[in-house]
Structure formats: C-alpha cells, structure tokens
C-alpha positions in Angstrom: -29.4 -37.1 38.1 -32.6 -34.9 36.9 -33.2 -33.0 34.4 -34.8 -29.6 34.4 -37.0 -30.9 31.7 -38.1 -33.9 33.6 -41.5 -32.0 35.3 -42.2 -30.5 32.1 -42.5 -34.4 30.9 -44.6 -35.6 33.7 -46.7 -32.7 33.3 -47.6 -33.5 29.3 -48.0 -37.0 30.4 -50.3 -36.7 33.3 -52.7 -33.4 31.8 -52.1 -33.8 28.0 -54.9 -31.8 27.2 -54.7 -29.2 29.9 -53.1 -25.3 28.8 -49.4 -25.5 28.9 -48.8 -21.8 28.0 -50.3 -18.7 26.5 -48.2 -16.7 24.5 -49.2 -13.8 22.0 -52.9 -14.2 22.7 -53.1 -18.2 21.7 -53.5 -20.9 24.3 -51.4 -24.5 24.0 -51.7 -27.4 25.7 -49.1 -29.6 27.0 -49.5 -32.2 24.0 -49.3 -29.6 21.0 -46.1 -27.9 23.3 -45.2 -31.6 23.4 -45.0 -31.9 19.5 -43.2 -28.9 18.9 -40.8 -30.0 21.3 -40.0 -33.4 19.3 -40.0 -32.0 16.0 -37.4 -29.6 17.1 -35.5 -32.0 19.3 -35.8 -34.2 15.9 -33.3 -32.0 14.1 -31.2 -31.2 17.4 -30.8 -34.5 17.5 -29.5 -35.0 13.2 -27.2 -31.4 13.9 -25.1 -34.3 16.1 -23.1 -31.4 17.7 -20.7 -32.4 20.5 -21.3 -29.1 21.9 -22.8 -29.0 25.7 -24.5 -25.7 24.7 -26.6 -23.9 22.3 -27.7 -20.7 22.3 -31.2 -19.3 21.8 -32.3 -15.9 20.3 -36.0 -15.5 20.7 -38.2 -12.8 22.4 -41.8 -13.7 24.1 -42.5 -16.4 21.5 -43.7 -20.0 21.4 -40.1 -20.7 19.5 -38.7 -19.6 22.8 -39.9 -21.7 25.0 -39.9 -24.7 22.2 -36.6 -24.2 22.4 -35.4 -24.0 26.1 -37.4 -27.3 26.5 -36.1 -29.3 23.0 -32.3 -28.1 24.2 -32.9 -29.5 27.8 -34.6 -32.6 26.7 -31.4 -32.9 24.4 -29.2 -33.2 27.3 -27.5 -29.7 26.4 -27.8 -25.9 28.8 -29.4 -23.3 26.7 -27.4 -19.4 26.3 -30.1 -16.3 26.4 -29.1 -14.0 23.4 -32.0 -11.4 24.1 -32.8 -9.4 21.0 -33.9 -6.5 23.2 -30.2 -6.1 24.1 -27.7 -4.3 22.5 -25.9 -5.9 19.5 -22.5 -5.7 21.1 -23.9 -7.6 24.2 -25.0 -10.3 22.3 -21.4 -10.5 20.4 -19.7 -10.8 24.1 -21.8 -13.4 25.2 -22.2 -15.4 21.7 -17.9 -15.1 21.7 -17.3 -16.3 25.3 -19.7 -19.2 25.4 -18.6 -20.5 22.3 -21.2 -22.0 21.6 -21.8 -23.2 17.5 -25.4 -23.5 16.9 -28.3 -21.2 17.3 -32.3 -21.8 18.0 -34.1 -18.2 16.4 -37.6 -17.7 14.7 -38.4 -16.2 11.6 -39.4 -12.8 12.7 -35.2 -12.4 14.3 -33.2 -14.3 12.0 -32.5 -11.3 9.9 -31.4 -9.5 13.3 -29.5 -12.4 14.3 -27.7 -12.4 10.8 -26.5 -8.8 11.3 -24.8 -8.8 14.7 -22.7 -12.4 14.3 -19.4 -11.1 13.6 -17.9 -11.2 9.9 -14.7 -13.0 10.7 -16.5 -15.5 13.4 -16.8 -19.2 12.3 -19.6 -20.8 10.6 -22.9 -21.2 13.0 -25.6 -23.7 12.7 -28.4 -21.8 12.8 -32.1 -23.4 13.2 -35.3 -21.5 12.0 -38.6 -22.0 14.2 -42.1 -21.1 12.4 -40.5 -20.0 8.9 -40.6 -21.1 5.8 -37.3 -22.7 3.9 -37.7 -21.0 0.8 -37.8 -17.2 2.6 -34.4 -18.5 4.2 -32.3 -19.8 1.5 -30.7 -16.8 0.3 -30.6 -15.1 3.5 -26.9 -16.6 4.2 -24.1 -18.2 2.4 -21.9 -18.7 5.2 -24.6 -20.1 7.9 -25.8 -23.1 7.8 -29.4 -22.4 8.5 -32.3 -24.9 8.6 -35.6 -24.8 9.2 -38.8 -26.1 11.5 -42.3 -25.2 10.5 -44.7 -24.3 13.3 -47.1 -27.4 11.4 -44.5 -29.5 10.4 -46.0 -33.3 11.2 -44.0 -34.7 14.4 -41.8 -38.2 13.2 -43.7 -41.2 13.5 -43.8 -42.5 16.8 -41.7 -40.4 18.8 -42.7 -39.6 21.5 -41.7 -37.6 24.8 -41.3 -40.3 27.2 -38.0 -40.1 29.2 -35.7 -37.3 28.9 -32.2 -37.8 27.6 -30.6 -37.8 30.8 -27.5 -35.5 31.3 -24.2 -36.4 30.3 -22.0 -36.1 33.0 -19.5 -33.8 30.9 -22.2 -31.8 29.9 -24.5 -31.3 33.1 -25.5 -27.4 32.6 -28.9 -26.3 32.5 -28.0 -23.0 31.6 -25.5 -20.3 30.9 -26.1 -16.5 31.7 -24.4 -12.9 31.8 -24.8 -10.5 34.3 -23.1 -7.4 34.3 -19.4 -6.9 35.0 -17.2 -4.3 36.7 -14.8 -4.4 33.6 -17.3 -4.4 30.7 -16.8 -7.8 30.6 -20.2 -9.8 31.5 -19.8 -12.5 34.4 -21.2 -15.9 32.9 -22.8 -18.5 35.5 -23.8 -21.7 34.3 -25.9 -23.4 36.9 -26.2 -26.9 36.6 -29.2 -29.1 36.6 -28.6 -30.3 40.2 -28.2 -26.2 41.6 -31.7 -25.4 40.1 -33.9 -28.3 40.6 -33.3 -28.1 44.2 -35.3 -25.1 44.1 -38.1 -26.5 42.0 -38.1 -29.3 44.2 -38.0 -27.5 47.3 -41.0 -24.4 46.2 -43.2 -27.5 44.6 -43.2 -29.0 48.0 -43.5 -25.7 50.6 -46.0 -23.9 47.8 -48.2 -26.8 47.0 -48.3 -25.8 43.1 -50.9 -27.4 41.3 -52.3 -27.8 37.8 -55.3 -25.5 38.3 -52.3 -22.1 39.1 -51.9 -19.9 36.6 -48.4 -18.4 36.2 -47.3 -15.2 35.1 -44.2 -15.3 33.0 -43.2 -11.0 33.6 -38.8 -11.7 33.3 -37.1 -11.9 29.9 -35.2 -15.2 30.0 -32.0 -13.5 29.8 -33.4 -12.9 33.7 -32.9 -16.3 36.0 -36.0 -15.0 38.0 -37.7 -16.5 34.1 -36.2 -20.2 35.4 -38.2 -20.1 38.4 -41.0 -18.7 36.3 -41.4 -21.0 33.7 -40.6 -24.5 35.3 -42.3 -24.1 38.3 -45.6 -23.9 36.3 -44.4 -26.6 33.6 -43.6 -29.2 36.9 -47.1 -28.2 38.2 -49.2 -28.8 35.4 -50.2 -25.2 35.5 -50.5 -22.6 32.7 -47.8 -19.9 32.2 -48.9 -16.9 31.3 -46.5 -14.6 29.0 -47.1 -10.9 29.4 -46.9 -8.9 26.5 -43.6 -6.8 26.5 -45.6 -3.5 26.3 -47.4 -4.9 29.8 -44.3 -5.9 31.7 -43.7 -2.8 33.7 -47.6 -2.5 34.1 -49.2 -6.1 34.3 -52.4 -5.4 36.2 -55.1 -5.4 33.7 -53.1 -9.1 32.3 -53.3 -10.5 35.5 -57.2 -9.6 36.1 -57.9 -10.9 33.0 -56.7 -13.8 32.9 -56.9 -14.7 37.2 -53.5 -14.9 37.4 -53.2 -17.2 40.4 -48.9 -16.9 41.1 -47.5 -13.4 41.0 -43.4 -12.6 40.5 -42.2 -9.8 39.8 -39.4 -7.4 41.5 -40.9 -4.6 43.8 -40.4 -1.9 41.2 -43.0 -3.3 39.6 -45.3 -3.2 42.4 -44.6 0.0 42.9 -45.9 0.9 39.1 -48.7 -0.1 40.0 -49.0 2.0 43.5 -47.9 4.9 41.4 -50.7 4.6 38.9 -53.0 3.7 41.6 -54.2 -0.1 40.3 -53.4 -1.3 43.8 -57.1 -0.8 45.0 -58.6 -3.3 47.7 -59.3 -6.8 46.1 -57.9 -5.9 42.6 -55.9 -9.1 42.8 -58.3 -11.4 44.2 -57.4 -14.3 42.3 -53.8 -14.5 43.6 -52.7 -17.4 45.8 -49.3 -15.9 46.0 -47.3 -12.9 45.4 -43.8 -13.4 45.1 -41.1 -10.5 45.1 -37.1 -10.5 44.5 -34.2 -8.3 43.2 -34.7 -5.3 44.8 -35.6 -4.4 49.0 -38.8 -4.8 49.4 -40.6 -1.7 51.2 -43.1 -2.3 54.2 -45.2 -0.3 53.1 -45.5 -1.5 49.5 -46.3 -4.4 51.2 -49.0 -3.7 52.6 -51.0 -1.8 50.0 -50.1 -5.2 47.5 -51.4 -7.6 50.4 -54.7 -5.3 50.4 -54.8 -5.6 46.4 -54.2 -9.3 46.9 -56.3 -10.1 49.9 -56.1 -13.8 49.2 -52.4 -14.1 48.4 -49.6 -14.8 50.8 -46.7 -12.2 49.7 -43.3 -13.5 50.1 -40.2 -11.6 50.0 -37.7 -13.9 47.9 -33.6 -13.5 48.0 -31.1 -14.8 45.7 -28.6 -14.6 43.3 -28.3 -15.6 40.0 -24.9 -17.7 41.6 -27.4 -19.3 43.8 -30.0 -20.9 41.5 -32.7 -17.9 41.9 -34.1 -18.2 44.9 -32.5 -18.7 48.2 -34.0 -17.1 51.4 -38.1 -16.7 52.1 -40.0 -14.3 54.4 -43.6 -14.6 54.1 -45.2 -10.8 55.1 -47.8 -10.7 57.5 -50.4 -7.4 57.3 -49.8 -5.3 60.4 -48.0 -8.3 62.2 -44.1 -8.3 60.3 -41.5 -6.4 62.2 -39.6 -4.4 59.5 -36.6 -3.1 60.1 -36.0 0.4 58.4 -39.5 0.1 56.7 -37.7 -2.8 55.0 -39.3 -6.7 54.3 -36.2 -8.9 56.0 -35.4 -11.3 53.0 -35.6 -14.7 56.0 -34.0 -17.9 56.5 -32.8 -20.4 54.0 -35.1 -22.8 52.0 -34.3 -26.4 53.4 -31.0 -27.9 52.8 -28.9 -24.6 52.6 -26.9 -22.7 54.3 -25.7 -19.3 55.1 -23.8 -17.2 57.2 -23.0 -13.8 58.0 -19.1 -13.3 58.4 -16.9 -9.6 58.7 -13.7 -9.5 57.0 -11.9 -12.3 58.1 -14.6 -14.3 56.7 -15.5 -15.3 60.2 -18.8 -15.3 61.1 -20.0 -12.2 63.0 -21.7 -11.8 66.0 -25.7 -11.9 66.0 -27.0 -8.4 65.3 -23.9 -7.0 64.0 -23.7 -6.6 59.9 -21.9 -8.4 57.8 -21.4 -10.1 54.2 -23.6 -12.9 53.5 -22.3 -16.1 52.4 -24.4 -19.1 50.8 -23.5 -22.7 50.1 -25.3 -25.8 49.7 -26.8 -27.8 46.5 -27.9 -24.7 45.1 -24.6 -22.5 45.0 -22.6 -22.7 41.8 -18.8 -23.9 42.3 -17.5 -21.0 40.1 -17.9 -18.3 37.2 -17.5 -19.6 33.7 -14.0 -19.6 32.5 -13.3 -16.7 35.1 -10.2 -17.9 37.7 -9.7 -14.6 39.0 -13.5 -13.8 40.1 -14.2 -17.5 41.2 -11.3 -16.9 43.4 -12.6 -13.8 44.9 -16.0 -14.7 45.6 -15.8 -18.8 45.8 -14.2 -19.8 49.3 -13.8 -22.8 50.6 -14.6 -23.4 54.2 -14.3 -26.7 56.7 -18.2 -28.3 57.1 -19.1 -29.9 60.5 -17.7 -33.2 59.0 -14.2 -31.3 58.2 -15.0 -31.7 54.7 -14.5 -28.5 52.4 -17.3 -26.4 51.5 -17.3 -24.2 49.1 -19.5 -20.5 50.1 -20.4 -18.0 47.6 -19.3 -14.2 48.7 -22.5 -12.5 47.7 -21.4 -9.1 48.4 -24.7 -8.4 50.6 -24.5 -6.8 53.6 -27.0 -8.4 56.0 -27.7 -8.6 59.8 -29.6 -11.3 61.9 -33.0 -9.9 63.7 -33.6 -11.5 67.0 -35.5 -14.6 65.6 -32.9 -15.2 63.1 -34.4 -13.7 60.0 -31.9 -11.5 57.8 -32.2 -8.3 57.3 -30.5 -6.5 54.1 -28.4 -3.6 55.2 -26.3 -3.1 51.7 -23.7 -3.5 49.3 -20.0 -4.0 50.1 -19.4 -3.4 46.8 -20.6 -1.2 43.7 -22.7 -3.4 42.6 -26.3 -2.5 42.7 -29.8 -3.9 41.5 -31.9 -1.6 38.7 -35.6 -3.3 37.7 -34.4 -6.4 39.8 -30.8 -7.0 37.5 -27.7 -6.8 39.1 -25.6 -4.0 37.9 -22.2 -3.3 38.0 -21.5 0.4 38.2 -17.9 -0.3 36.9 -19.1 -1.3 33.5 -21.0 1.8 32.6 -18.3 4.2 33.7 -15.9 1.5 31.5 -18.1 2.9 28.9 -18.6 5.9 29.0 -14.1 6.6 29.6 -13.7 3.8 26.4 -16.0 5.6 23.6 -15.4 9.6 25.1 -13.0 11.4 26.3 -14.5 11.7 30.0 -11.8 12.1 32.5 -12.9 10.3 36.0 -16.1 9.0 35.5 -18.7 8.2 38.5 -21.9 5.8 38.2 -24.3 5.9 40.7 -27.9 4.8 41.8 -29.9 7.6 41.9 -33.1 7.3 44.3 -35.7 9.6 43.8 -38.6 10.8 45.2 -41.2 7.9 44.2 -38.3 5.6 45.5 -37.7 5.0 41.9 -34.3 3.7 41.3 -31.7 4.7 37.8 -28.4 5.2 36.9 -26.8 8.9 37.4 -23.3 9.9 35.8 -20.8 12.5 36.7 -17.8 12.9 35.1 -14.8 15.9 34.7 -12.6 16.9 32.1 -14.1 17.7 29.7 -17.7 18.8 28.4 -19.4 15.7 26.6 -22.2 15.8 23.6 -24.9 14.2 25.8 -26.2 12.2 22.5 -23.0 10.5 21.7 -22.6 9.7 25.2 -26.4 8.1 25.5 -25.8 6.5 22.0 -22.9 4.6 23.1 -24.4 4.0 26.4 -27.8 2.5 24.4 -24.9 0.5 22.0 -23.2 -1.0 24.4 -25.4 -1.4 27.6 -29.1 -3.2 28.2 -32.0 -0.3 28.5 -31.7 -0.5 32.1 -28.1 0.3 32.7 -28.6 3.0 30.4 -27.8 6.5 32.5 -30.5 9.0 33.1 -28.5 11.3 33.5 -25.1 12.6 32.5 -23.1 15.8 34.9 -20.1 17.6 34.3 -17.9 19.0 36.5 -15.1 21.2 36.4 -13.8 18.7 39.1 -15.1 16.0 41.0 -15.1 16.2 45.0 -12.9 14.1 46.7 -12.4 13.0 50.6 -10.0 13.4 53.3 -8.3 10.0 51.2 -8.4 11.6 48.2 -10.9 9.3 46.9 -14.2 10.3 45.0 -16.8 11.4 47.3 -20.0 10.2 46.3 -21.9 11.1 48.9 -21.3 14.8 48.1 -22.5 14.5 44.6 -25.6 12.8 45.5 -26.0 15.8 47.9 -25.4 17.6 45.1 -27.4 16.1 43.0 -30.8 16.3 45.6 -30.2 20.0 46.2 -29.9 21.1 42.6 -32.9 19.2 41.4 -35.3 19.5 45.2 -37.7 22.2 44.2 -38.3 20.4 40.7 -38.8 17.4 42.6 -41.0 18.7 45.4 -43.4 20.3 42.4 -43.6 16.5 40.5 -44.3 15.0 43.9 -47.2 17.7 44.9 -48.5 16.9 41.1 -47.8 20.4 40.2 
C-alpha cells in the first residue's frame, strides 16, 4: 500500500535541486524541504506515540507543510487545527480526534496555548523554527519541544523509503466540515481513497516538474490535498499565496507564471468584478481548474479568454470522496450549458456513480435525482459518527453480487444526453459558501444556543454580482445584532459568519405549516431591490 508521501520522495530524489515550494517570499528546494522533513521526523520518531494521528496548527508557513510531510512519512494522518478559525472550533475538533501531540511554530504556540482546554490532558506539543529557551516557561503542564529551522539533520539519514502504513493506522488525514447540529462531521480519508486521485490526474494532466502550482486553500480545505501533492509527485513548485491575496490572486499568479490554477468560481468571479480578467492576463496557465461551487458559463468564458492557453476544467467532489471526483473540460463557444451552468462530467477512471430517486433506485435518464458515488475513492464512513454513516453510507449489490458501499452526496443532478451530469441542487440544507460546505443547521444551532431567538432560519443569500452569504431571520424577540455576530465570529469559521441578521414579528409559514423560505427571500429581494439596482448601476 502507498503512501501519500511516497511522490513527494521520488520527487526530492529525482530533482534535488529543483524549487519544492515558495512560501512567504523564500524559495526551497526539494533537498533543503527534504532536511526539514527528517529533522522533524527525527523527534516524531523519539515522541514514540502509539497514536495513528497528530494534529497540526500552522497557517501558510514552511512549518506547515514540514509537518504534513514528516507526519505522513511517519506512517500517522495529520488533523488541520486552522488558527484562522474560531477557538471553540479548534476545541471540537482537537476533543473528538483525540489526538495527543501537536506540530505548531513559534509565531502560534502562544495561541495554541490559550484555546487547549484547562482540564484536557497533557499534549505533546512540538515547536518548528523557535528557539528552546523562548519556550521553556511558556507551559508547565505541556510537554513542549522544540526544532530549529537550522538545526543540522542526524547523520546519515536520509529520506529514502517511506515508513509504509501500518495497517491499523492507514489514514492520511482527518478533517471537519460543518454539521447540522453544531457538531463538525470528521472524515478521515485513507491513503488508498486519495492517491487514487493523484494517480489518476498525474496520468490524464501530464504534470511535470517545470508546472508551477498555486497553493490558494487553507489546509483545513481538502481542495489543499490535491493542491499540494499533486505538485510535490510532479516535481513542480507550489506556490503559496499570501493570505491577504487569496480572494484576489491575479497579480501572484502573473508574477510568478503560475502554470496550474485551482481555485472555487467565487474567486474567478473576484477577479471579473475587479476587472483583471482582460484577454491574455493569464497566459502562462496550462490549466484552470474550478470546484466547490456551480460554475457559471459565462464566467467561463471570460477566464478561458484571460487564460488563452489553459484548458478550464470544471471539477466535482466531496470531501467524502477524496477531492475530486467528476471532470468537464469547457470548451469556448462549443460546451452546451444547461441553465448557464458548467455540467460537472463523468467520473475519473475507476469510479462510479449513479443518479437514484428515493428509493435509491436509479432514475431514468434526464430526470433529476441524488447522486451517489462509490469506488476506491469513497470513504466507508464518518469518524466515530454511526448515525450519519448510516444515513449517507449504503450498501448496494455490484455486478459480481458483491456489496458496495455508495456515498449519499445530497446532490441533486441530472444526466444530459451524452451522459455528462448536470447539478440541479441540494436535497438538503446544506449549501457551499467560498467553495466549503455549509450546513445551515449549525448556524441557526447557534444563534437559538447563545440568544434567546425563537425560530431561527439560515439561508444562502444570492445577490446581484451572483455573490453568495449567509442571511438570518429569526422571531421572538428583538436581538443586539453585535452579541449575535460576536457569538456567530466565536463559534463559526469567517465564512459561515451571517451577513445579515432580520427580525420578525413572525416568520411566514406554508400550507404545511412549515417555514416558508421562499417568501422571505422574496422578502428579502424586494426590501433591499432599489439599493441593489443603484450598487449594480455603480451609483
């Protein structure tokens, strides 16, 4: 069995002097990233945990992505705990992965300190690019040790092999996504589910060591997986964007000829907004790759005009299915879209979906449905969650009468006449903000557990730059909108965080007596049109 590291291996062994990564304006090569690696994986190795995973709380840095690959090569799955979310996200996640030892850097350990809780058990925490003496008083509870950025690597070690996987311990890694209850769903996707895709985009994409990546996600985000190892198996540079350029890459990605674009469409549409997607802007590109949110047709084709050069594919997946699971490559002025919407494809090789009603049967061709995924890329359940795997794991006879198990995504979908999908919807409230899947449940948990709201509504909120955020109405009683957007900002990443908050003296319901949501987005478009229509007349 492989391990995720294994490209980034060949890759230091084959083009040891070649760029490896750029991160905070300073270039390293695959045999200084190779040394960091080992003198991290050095102490790793004396910690002599039993655990299978170990948790990493980093931001942008070359102690980051030192330690995702000294944790791999270790045979252990690494846990995101992004310190540009909320402290009390960070607690869930660090509590229900139990994990016991943390990777950080000198510049968060102070922040790291703060949010473990008081009466949680001792952590082994290890320091990357700090000094021992500014850490020795820092905690007397934490064991906390330390790796200098120019600490010598032990005498000859070198990369060579990976560790191989223990067959207990066979996760890559372990992430949260949002959850209806407040609860974050954790999927740990082995190394099996996401090297199929390496394996499978190295081979269609013909990667190579002269592509330059751009690494846009947090890697709290699985679309940072694909990111990062699909340059390090390549031989090619990643490229981290600064945080402040994330939402607004362009002037990165001219600089340094950024040859592989991913990004979700929002992004994209920045750009369009701001007017950087001018003819031939992106001429170094090879490929633009989007996911996470519907792609429009006519973003499309003002990015393929900006990117003359670069095929733009419209990638689908969930996080449940190892990133990346359908393809559509757009064609200027030839792609049949639907709606004005990008179909997200077929399959990559080796996997399978369907498009089934309620029954879980499959539907007819053309009508809608939910799609369902399986093959070597599908996780087999959610982490130390029965009652969700149940709901959204079935099992199924294959053509050999074997069992297989399909993933419920929750996506509504349709076939177009040559068999490409075509999104339609949710079946669900679940919905995608900046590429993330969100769960609308958990910010109206939030809002009725820290106020005294009485029904409380989430919804995505389109407006009139196809800009999509969170809207909330509530009844009741009248809320102070500051407590309610402090609690939100304390208990909710930035982009789950409302917009806006709107009372009612009661909420509109239906003939069922249910919530009618599409009368408060009515609502919601009438009261704010002629502001709306000024903005979009630049007035």
């Amino acid at each position: 069995m492989g391990n995720l590291v294994d490209g980034f291996i060949s890759s230091a062994e084959k083009y040891p002097g070649n760029n490896a990564l750029f991160v905070d304006g300073e270039y390293y090569s695959y045999r200084k990233l190779a040394g960091y690696v080992i003198r991290t994986s050095s102490l790793l190795k004396k910690v002599d945990s039993e655990d299978c995973l170990i948790g990493i709380f980093a931001y942008r840095s070359l102690a980051m992505y030192t330690a995702i690959l000294s944790i791999l090569y270790q045979g252990k799955g690494y846990v995101p705990l992004n310190p540009s979310l909320p402290s009390n996200k960070n607690k869930i996640i660090l509590l229900n992965s139990n994990i016991n030892t943390i990777l950080t850097e000198g510049k968060q350990i102070k922040k790291l300190l703060d949010f473990l809780p008081e009466d949680s058990p001792a952590f082994t925490i290890i320091v990357l690019d700090a000094n021992d003496a500014d850490l020795g008083l820092l905690s007397k509870k934490h064991r906390i040790l330390c790796v200098e950025k120019n600490d010598p690597a032990p005498k000859g070690e070198c990369l060579g092999k990976g560790i191989g996987i223990n067959p207990n311990c066979d996760i890559a890694y372990l992430l949260f996504t949002s959850g209806s209850t407040g609860e974050p769903k954790g999927i740990a996707v082995k190394h099996k589910n996401i090297l199929h895709l390496i394996q499978v985009m190295m081979t269609k994409y013909g990667f190579g060591p002269g592509d330059r990546f751009i690494q846009n996600a947090d890697f709290s985000f699985d679309f940072s997986v694909a990111e990062i190892f699909l340059s390090f198996a390549s031989g090619g540079c990643l490229y981290c964007t600064p945080k402040s350029q994330c939402v607004m890459p362009a002037h990165f990605v001219s600089k340094h000829k950024i040859s592989i674009w991913t990004s979700v469409p929002s992004v994209a549409n920045f750009l369009s907004k701001f007017k950087f997607l001018k003819q031939d802007y992106f001429s170094s590109l090879r490929y633009a790759f989007f996911c996470g949110e519907p792609l429009i047709e006519e973003l499309a084709e003002e990015f393929s005009r900006a990117a003359p050069e670069a095929k733009v594919v419209n990638l689908y997946g969930p996080t449940e299915a190892s990133v990346f699971f359908t393809e559509y490559e757009f064609i200027s002025n030839e792609s049949k879209c639907p709606n004005g919407v990008v179909p997200i494809g077929k399959p990559f090789d080796s996997l399978n979906v369907e498009v089934v009603g309620e029954n879980n049967e499959p539907v007819r061709n053309g009508e809608a449905g939910e799609l369902c995924l399986s093959g070597p890329q599908v996780v087999s359940s959610y982490w130390a969650n029965q009652k969700l795997t149940r709901e959204r794991f079935i099992e199924k006879k294959g053509s050999a009468k074997q069992k297989v198990v399909w993933y419920k995504t929750g996506d509504l979908v349709r076939r177009g006449q040559n068999g490409d999908l075509i999104f339609v919807g949710r079946t669900d409230d679940q919905v995608q903000i900046s590429g993330y899947r969100v769960e609308l449940g958990e910010i109206e948990y939030v809002v009725r557990t820290f106020h005294e709201a009485g029904r409380v509504v989430a919804l995505a909120y389109s407006d009139f730059n196809a800009q999509e955020y969170i809207i909330v109405f509530y009844d009741g009683k009248l809320l102070d909108k500051k407590n309610l957007i402090s609690a939100c900002e304390k208990n909710l990443p930035s982009y789950m965080v409302p917009r806006e908050f709107h009372f009612m003296d009661s909420l509109p319901v239906n003939n069922n007596g249910k919530i009618d949501k599409s009368k408060l987005i009515d609502w919601r478009r009438q009261v704010y049109k002629k502001h709306e229509s000024k903005s979009e007349n630049g007035n």
